[in-house]
VEXLUM-892937 format. One record per atom (N, C-alpha, C): residue number from 0; residue in three letters; atom name; x, y, z. Coordinates in Angstrom, 3 decimals, always signed. Layout:
<nodes>
(NUM "ALA" "CA" (X Y Z))
...
</nodes>
This chain:
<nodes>
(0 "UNK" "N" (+0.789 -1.148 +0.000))
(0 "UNK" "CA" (+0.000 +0.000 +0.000))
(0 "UNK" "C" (+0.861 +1.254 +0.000))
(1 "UNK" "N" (+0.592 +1.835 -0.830))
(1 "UNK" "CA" (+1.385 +3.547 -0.926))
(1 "UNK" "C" (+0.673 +4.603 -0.094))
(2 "UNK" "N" (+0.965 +5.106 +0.237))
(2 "UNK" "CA" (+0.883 +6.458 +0.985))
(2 "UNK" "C" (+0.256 +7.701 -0.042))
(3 "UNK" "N" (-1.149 +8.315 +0.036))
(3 "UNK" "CA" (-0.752 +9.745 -0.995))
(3 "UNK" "C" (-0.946 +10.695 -0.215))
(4 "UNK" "N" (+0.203 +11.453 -0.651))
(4 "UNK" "CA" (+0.171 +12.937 -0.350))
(4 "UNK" "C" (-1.063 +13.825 -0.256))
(5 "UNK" "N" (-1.570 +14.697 +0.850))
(5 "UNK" "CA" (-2.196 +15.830 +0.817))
(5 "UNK" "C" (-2.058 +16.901 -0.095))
(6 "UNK" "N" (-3.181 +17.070 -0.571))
(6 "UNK" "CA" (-2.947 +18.276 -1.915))
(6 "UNK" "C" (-2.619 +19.480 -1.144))
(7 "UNK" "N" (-1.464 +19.773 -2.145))
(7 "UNK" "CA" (-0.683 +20.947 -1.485))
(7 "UNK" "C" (-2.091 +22.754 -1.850))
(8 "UNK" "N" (-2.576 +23.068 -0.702))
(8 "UNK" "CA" (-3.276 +24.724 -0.997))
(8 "UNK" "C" (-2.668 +25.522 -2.054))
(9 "UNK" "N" (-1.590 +25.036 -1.872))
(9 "UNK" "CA" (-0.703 +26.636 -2.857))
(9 "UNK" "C" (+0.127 +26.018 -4.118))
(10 "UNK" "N" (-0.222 +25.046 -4.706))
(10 "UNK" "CA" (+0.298 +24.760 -5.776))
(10 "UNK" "C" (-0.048 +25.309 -6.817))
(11 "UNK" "N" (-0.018 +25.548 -7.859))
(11 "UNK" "CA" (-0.137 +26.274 -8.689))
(11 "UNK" "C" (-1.007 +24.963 -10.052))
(12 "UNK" "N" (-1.982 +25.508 -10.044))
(12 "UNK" "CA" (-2.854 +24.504 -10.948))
(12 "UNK" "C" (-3.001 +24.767 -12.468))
(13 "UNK" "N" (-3.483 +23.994 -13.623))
(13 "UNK" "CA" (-4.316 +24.561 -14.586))
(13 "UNK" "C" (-4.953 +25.800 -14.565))
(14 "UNK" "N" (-5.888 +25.862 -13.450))
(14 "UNK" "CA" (-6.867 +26.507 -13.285))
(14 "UNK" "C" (-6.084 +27.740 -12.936))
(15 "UNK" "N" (-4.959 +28.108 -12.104))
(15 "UNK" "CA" (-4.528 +29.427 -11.845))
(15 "UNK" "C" (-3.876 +29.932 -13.235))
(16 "UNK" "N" (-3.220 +29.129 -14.436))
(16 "UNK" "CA" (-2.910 +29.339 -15.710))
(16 "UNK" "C" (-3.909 +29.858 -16.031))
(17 "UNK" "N" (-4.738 +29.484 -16.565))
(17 "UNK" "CA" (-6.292 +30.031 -16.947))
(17 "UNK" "C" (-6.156 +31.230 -16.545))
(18 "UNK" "N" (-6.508 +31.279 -15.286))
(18 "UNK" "CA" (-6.613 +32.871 -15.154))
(18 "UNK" "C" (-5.558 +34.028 -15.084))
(19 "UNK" "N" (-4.912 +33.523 -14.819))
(19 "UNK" "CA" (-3.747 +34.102 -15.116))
(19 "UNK" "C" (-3.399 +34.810 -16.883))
(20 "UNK" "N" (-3.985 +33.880 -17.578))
(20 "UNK" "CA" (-3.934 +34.170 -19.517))
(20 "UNK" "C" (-5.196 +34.771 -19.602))
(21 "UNK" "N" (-5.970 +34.604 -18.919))
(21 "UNK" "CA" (-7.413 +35.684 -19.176))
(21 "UNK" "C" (-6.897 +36.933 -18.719))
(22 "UNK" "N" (-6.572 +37.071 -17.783))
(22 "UNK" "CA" (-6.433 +38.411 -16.941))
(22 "UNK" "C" (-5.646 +39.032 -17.916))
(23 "UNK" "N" (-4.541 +38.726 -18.472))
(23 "UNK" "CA" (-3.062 +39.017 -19.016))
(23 "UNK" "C" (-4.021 +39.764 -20.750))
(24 "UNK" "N" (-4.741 +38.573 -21.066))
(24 "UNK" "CA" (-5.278 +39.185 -22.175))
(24 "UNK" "C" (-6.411 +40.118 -22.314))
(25 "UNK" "N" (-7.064 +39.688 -21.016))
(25 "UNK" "CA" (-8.058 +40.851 -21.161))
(25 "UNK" "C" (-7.465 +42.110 -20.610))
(26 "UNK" "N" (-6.429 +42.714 -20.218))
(26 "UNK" "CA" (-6.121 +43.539 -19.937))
(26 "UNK" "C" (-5.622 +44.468 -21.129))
(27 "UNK" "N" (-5.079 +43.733 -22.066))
(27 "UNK" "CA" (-4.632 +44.037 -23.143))
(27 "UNK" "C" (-6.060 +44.459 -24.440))
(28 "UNK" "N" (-6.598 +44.151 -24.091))
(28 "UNK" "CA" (-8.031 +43.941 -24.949))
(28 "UNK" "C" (-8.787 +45.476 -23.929))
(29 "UNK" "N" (-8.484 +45.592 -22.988))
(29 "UNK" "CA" (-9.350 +46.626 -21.971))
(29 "UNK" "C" (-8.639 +47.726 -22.723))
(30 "UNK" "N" (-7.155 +47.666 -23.088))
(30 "UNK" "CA" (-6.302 +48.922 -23.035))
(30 "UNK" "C" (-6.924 +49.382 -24.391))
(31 "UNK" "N" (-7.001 +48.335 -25.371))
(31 "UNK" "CA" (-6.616 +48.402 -26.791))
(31 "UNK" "C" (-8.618 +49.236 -26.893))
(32 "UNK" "N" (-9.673 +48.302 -26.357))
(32 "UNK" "CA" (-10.398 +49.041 -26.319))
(32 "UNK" "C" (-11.029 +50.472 -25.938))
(33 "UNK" "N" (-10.194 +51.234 -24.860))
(33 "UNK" "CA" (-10.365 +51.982 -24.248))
(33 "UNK" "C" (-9.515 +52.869 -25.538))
(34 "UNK" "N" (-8.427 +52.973 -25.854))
(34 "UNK" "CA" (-7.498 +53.782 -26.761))
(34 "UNK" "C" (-8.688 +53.936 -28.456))
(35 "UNK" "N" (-8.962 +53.242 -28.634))
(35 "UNK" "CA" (-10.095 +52.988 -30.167))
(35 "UNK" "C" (-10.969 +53.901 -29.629))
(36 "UNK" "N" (-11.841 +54.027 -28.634))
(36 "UNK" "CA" (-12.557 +54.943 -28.281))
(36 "UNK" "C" (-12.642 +55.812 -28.312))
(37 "UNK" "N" (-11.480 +56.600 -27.508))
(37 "UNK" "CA" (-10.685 +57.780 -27.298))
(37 "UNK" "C" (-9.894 +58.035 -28.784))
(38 "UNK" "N" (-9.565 +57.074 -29.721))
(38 "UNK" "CA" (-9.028 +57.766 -31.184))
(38 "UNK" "C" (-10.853 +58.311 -31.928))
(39 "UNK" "N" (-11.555 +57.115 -31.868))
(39 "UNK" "CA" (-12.470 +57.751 -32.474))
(39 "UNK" "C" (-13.474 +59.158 -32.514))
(40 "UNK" "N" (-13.063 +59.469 -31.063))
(40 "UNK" "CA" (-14.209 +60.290 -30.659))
(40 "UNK" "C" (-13.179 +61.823 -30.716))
(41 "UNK" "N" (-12.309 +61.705 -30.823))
(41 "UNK" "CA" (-11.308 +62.862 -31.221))
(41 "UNK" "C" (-11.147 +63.643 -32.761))
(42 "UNK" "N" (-9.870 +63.799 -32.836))
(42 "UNK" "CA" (-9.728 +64.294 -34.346))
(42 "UNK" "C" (-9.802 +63.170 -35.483))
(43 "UNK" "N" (-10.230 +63.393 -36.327))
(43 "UNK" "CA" (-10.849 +62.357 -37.201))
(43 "UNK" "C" (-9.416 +61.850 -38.338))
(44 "UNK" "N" (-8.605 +62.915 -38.343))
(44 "UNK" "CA" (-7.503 +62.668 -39.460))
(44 "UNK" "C" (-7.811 +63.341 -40.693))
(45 "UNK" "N" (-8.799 +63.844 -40.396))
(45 "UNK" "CA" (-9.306 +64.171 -42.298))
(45 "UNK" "C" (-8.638 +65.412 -42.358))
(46 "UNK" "N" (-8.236 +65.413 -43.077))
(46 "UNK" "CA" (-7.453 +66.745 -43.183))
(46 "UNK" "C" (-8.024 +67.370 -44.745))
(47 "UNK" "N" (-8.418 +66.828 -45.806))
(47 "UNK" "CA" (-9.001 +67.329 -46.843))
(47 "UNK" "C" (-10.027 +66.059 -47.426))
(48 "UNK" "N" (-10.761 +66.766 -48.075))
(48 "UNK" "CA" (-12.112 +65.783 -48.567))
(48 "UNK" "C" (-11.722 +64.967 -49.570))
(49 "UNK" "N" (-11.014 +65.631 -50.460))
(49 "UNK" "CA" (-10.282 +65.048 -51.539))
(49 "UNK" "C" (-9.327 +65.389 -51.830))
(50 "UNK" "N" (-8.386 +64.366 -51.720))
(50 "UNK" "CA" (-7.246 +64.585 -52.086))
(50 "UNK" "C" (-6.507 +64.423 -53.461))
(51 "UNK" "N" (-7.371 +63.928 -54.263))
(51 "UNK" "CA" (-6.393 +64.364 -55.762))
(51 "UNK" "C" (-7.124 +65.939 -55.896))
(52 "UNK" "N" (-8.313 +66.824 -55.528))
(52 "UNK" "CA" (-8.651 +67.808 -55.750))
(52 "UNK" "C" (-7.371 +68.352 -54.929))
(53 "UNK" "N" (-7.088 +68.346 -53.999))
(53 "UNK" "CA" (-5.919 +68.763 -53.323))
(53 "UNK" "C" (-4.582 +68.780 -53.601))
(54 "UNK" "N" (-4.174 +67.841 -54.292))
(54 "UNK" "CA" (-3.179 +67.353 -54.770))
(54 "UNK" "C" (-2.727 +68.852 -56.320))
(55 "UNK" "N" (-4.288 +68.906 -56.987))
(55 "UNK" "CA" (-4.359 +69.713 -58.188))
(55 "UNK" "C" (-4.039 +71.321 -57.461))
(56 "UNK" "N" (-4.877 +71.545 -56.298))
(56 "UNK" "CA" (-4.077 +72.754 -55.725))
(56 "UNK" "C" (-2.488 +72.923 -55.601))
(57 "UNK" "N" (-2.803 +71.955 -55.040))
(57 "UNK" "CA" (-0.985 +72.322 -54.276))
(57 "UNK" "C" (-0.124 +72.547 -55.645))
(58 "UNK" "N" (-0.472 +71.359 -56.568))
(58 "UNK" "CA" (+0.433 +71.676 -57.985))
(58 "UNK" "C" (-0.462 +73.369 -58.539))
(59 "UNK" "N" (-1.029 +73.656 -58.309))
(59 "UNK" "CA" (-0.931 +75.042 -59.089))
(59 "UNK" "C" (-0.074 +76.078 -58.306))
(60 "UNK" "N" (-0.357 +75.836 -56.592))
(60 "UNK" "CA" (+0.395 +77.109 -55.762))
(60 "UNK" "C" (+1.802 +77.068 -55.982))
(61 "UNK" "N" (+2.347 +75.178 -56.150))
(61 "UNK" "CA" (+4.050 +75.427 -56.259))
(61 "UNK" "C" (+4.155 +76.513 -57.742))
(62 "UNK" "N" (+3.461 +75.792 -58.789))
(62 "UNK" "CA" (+3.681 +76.161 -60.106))
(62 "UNK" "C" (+3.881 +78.271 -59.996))
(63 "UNK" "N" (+2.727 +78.719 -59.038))
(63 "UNK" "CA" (+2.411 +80.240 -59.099))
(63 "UNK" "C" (+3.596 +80.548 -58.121))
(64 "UNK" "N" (+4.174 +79.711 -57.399))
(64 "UNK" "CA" (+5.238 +80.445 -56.231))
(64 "UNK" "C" (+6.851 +80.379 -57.315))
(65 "UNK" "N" (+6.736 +78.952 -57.734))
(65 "UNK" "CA" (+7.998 +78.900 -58.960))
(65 "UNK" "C" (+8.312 +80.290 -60.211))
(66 "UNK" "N" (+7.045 +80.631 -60.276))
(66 "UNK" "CA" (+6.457 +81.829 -61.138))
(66 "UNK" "C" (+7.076 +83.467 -60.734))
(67 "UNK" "N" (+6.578 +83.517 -59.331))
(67 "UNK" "CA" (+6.712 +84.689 -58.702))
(67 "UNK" "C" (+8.538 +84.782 -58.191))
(68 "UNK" "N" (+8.828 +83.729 -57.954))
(68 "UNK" "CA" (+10.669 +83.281 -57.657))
(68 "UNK" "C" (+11.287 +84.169 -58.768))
(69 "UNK" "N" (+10.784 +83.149 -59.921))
(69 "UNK" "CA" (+11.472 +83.694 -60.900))
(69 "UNK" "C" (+11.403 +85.048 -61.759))
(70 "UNK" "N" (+9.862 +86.065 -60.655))
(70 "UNK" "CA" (+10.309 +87.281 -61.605))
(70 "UNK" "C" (+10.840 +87.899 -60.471))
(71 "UNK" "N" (+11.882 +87.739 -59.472))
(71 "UNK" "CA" (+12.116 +87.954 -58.392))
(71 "UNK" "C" (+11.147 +88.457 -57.122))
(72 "UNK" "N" (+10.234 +88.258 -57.470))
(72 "UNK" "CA" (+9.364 +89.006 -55.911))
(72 "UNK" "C" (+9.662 +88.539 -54.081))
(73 "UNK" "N" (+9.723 +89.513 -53.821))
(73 "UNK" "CA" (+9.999 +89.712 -52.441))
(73 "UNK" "C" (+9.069 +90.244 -51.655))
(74 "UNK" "N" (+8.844 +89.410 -50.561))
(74 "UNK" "CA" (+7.135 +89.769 -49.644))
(74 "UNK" "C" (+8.122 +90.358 -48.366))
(75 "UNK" "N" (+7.487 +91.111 -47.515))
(75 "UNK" "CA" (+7.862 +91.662 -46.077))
(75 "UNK" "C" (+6.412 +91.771 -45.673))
(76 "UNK" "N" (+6.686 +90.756 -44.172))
(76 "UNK" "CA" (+5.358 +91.049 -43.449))
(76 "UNK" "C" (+5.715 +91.763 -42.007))
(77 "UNK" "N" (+5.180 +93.168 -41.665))
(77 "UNK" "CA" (+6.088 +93.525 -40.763))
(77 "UNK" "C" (+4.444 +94.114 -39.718))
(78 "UNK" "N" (+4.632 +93.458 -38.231))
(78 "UNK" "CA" (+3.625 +94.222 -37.272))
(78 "UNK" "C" (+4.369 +95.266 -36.292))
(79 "UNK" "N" (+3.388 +96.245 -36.315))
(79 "UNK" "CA" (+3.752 +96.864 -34.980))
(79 "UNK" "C" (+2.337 +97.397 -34.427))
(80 "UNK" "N" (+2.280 +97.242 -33.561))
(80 "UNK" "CA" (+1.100 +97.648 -32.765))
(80 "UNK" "C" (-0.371 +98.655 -33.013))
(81 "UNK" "N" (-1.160 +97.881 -33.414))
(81 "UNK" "CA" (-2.366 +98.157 -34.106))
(81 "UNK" "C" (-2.222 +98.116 -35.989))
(82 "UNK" "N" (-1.393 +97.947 -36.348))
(82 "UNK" "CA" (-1.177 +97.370 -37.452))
(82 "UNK" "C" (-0.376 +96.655 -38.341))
(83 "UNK" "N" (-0.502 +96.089 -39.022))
(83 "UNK" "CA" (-0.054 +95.224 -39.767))
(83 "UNK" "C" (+0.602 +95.492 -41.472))
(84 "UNK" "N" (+1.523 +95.367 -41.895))
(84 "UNK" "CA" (+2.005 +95.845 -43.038))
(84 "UNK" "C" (+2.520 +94.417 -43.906))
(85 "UNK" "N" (+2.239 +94.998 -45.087))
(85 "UNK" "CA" (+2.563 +93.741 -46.282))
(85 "UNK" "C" (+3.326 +94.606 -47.418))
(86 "UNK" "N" (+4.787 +94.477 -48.037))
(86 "UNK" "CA" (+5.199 +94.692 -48.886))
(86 "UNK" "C" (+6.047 +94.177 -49.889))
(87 "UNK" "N" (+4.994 +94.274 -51.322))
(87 "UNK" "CA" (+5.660 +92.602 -52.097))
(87 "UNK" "C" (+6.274 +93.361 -53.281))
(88 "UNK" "N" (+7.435 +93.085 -53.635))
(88 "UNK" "CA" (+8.352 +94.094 -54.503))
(88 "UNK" "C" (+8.256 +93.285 -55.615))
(89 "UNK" "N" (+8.793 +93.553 -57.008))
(89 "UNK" "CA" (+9.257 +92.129 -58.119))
(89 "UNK" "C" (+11.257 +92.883 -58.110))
(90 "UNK" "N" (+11.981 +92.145 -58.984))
(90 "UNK" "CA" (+13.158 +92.228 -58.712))
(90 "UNK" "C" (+13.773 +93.571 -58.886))
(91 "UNK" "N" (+12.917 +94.736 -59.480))
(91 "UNK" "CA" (+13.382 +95.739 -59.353))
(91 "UNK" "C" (+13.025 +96.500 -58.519))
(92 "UNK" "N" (+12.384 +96.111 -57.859))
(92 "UNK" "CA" (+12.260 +96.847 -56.193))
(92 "UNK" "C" (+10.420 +97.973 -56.653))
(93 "UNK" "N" (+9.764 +97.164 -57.750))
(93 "UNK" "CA" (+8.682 +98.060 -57.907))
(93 "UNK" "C" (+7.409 +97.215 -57.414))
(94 "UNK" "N" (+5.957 +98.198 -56.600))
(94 "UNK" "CA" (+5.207 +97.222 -55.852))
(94 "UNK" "C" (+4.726 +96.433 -56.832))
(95 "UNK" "N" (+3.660 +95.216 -56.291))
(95 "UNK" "CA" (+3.120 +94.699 -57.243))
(95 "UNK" "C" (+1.900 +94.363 -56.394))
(96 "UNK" "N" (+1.064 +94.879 -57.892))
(96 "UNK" "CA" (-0.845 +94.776 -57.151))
(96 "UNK" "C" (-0.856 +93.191 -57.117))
(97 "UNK" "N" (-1.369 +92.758 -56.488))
(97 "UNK" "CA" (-1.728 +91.753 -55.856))
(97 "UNK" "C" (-3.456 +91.543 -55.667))
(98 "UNK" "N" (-3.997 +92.906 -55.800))
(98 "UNK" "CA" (-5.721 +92.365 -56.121))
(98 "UNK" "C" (-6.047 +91.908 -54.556))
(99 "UNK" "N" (-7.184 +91.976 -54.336))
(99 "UNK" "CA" (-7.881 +91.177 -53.044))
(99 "UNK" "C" (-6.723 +90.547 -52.221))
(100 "UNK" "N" (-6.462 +91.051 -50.848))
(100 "UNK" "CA" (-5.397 +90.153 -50.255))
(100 "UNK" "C" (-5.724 +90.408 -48.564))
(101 "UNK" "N" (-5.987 +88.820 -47.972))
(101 "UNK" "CA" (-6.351 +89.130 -46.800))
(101 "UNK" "C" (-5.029 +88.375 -45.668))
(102 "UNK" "N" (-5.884 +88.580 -44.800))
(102 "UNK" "CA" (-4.452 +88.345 -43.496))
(102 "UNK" "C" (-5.363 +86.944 -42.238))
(103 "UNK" "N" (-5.084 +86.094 -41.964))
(103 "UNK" "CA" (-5.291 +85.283 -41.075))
(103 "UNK" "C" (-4.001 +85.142 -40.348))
(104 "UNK" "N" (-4.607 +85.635 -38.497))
(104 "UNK" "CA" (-3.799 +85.435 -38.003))
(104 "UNK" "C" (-4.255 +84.601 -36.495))
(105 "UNK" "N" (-3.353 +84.146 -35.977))
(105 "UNK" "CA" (-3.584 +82.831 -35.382))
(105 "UNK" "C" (-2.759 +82.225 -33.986))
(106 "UNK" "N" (-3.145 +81.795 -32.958))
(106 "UNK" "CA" (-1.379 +80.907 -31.904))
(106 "UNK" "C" (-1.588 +80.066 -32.966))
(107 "UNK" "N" (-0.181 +79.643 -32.844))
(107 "UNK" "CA" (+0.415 +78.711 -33.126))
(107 "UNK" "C" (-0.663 +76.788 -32.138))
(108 "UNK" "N" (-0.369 +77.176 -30.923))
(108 "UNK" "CA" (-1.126 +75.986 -30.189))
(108 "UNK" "C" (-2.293 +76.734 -29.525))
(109 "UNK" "N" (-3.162 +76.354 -29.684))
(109 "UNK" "CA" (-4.826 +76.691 -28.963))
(109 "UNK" "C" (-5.840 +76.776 -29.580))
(110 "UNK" "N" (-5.585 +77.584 -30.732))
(110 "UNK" "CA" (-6.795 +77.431 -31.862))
(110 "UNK" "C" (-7.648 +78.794 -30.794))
(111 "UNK" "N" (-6.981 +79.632 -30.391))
(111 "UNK" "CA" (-7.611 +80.879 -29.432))
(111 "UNK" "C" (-7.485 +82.432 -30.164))
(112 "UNK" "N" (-8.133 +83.403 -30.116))
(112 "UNK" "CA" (-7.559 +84.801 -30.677))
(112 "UNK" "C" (-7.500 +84.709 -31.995))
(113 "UNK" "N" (-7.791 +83.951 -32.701))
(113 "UNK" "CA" (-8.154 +84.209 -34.204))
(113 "UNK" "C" (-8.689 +85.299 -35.153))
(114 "UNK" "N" (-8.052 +85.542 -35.870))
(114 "UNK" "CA" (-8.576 +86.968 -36.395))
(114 "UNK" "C" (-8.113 +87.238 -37.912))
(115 "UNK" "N" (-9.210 +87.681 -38.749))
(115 "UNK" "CA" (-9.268 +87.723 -39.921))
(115 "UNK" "C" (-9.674 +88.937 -40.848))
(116 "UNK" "N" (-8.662 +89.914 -41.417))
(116 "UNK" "CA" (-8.247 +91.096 -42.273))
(116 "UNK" "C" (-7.987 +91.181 -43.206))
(117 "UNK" "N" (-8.667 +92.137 -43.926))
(117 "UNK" "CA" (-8.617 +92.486 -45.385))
(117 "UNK" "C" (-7.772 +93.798 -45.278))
(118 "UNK" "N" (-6.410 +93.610 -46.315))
(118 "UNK" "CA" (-5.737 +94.893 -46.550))
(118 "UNK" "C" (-5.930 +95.539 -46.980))
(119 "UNK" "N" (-5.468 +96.901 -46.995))
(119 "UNK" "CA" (-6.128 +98.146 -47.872))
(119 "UNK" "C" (-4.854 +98.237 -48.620))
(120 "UNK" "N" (-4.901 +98.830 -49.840))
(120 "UNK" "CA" (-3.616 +99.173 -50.631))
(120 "UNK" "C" (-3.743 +100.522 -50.514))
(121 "UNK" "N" (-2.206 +100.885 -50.051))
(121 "UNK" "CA" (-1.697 +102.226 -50.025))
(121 "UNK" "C" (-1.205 +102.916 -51.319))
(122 "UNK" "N" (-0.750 +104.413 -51.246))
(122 "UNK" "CA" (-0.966 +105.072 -52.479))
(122 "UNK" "C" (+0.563 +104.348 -53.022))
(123 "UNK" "N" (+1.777 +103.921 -51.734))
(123 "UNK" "CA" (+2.880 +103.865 -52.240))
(123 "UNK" "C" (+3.140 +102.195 -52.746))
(124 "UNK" "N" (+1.742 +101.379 -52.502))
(124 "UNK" "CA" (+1.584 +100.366 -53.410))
(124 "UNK" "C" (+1.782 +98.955 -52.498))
(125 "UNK" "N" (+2.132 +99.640 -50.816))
(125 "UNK" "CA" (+1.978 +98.529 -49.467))
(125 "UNK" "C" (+0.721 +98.058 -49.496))
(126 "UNK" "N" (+0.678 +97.106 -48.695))
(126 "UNK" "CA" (-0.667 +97.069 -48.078))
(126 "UNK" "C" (-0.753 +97.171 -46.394))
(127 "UNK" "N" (-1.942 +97.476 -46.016))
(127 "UNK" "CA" (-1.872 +97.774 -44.456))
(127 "UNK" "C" (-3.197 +97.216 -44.259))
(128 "UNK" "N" (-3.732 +96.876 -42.688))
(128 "UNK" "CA" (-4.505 +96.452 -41.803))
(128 "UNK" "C" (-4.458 +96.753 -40.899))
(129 "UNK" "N" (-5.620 +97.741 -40.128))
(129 "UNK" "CA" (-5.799 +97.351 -38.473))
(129 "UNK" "C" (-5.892 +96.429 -38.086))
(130 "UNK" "N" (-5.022 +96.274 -36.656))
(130 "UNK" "CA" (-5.095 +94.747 -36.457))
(130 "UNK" "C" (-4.404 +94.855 -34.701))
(131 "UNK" "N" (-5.214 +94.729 -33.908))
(131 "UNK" "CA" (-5.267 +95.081 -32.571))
(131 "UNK" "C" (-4.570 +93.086 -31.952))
(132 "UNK" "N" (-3.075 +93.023 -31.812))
(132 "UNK" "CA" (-3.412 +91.342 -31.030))
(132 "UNK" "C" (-2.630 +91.320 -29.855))
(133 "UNK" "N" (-2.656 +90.729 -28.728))
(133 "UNK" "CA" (-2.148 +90.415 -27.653))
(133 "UNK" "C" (-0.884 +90.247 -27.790))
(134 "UNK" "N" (-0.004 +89.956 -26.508))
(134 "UNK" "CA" (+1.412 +89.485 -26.588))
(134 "UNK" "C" (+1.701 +88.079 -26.088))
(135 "UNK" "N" (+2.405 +88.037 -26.972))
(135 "UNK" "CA" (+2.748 +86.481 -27.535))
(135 "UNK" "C" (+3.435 +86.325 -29.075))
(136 "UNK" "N" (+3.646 +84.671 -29.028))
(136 "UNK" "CA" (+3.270 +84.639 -30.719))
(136 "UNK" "C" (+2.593 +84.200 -31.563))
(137 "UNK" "N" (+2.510 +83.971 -32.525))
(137 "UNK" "CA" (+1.470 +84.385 -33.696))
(137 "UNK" "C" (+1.798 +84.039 -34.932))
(138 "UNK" "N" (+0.622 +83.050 -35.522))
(138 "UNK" "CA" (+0.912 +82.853 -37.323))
(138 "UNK" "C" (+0.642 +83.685 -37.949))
(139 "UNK" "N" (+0.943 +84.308 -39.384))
(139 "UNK" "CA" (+0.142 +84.891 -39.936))
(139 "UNK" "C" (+0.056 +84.105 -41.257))
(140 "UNK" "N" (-1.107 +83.883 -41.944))
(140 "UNK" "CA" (-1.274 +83.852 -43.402))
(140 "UNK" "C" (-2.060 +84.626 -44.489))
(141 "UNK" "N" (-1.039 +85.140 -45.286))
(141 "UNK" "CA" (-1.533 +86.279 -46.135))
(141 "UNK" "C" (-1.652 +85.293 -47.296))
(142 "UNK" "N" (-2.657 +86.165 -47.775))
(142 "UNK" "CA" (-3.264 +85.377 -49.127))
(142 "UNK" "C" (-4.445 +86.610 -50.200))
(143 "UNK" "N" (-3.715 +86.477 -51.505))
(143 "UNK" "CA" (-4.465 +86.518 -52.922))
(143 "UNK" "C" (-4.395 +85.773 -53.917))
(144 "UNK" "N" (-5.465 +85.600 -54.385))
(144 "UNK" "CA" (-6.188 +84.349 -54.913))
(144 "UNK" "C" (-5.888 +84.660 -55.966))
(145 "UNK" "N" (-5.769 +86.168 -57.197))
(145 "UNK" "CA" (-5.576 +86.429 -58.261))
(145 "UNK" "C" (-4.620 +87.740 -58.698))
(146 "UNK" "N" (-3.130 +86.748 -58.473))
(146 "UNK" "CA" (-1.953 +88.099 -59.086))
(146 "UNK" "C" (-2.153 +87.627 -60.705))
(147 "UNK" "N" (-0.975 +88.569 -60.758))
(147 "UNK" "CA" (-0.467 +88.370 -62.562))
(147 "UNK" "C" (+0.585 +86.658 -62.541))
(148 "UNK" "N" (+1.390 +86.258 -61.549))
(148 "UNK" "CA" (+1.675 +85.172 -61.491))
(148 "UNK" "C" (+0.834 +84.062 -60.659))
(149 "UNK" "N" (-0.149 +84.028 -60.548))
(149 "UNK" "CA" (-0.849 +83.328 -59.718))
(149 "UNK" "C" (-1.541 +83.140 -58.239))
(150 "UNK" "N" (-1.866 +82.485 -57.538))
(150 "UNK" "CA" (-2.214 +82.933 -56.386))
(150 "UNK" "C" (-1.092 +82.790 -55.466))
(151 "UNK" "N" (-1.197 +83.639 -54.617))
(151 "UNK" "CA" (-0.143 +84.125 -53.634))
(151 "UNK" "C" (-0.097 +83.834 -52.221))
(152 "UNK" "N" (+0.780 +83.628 -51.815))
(152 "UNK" "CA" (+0.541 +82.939 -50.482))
(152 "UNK" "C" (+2.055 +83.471 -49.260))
(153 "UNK" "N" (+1.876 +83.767 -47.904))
(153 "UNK" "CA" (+3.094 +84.028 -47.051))
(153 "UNK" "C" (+2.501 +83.942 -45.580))
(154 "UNK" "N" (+3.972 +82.906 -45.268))
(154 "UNK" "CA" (+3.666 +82.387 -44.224))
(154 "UNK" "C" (+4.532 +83.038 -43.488))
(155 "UNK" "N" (+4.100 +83.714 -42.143))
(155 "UNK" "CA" (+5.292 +84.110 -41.114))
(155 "UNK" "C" (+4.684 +83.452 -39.802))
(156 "UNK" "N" (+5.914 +83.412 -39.011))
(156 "UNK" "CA" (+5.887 +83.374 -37.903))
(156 "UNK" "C" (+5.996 +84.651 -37.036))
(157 "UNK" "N" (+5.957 +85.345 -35.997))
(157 "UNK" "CA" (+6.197 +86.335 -35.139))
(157 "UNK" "C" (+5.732 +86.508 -34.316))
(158 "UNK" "N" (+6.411 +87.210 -33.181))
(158 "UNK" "CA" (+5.837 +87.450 -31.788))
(158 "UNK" "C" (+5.739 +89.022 -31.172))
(159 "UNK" "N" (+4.821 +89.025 -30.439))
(159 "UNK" "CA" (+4.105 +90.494 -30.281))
(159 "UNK" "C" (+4.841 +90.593 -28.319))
(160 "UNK" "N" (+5.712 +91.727 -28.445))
(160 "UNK" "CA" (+6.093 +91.745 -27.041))
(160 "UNK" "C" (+5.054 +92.499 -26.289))
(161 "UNK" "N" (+5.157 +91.938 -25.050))
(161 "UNK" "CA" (+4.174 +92.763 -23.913))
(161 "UNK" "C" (+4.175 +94.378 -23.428))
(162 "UNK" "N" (+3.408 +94.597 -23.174))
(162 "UNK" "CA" (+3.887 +96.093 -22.364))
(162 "UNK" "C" (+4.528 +96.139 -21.436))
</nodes>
């Protein structure tokens, strides 16, 4: 006759494997679900509706900026307090109408203080805007839709010091 052993309490069974691979995976399945949620209900990614329509922009703006390079034009976007100045030369230093040209300006992070100006053309062929903004810094994007080389576009960065 053999002797059997008392089942040991703390051995480690099938059954603690089991749960042990549930736990392990459903945790992973909790994370992965919780993150899908939180992507969906956020920014969507769309960044344009269509993108070969997009694609046809972008090839016309390089084509109109390649354009404006080459008859030398030179933009200056310059602020000082309550207004805003735009001056776009061609290579001989003479202005150039530019037609309809507005100003979006912007933070950089917040999506806060947004503000949107139409320039006036001056007699000496600048353009100017009132334009009242806080201190900090600041995008600006200037834009006309119809020069003699195409549509026009300038991007600055700058910052507005405090009082």
């Amino acid at each position: 006759m053999t002797a059997t052993r008392p089942a040991d309490p703390h051995a480690f069974t099938g059954r603690h494997m089991w749960l042990l691979v549930i736990g392990f995976f459903g945790v992973i399945i909790a994370v992965n679900v919780g993150m899908a949620i939180v992507a969906s209900t956020s920014w969507t990614g769309l960044v344009v509706t269509n993108s070969y329509v997009a694609s046809q922009e972008f090839e016309e703006k390089r084509l109109a900026h390649q354009a404006q390079q080459a008859a030398g034009w030179q933009a200056v976007f310059t602020y000082s307090p309550g207004l805003a100045k735009l001056v776009v030369s061609d290579g001989a230093g003479n202005p150039i109408d530019l037609g309809s040209v507005t100003l979006k300006v912007n933070r950089p992070v917040g999506g806060h203080d947004d503000q949107a100006v139409v320039f006036e053309r001056a007699p000496d062929g600048s353009y100017a805007a009132s334009l009242r903004l806080a201190a900090g810094v600041w995008d600006a994007l200037v834009q006309a839709d119809e020069t003699a080389k195409g549509s026009f576009e300038l991007h600055e960065r700058f910052s507005v010091a405090g009082d």
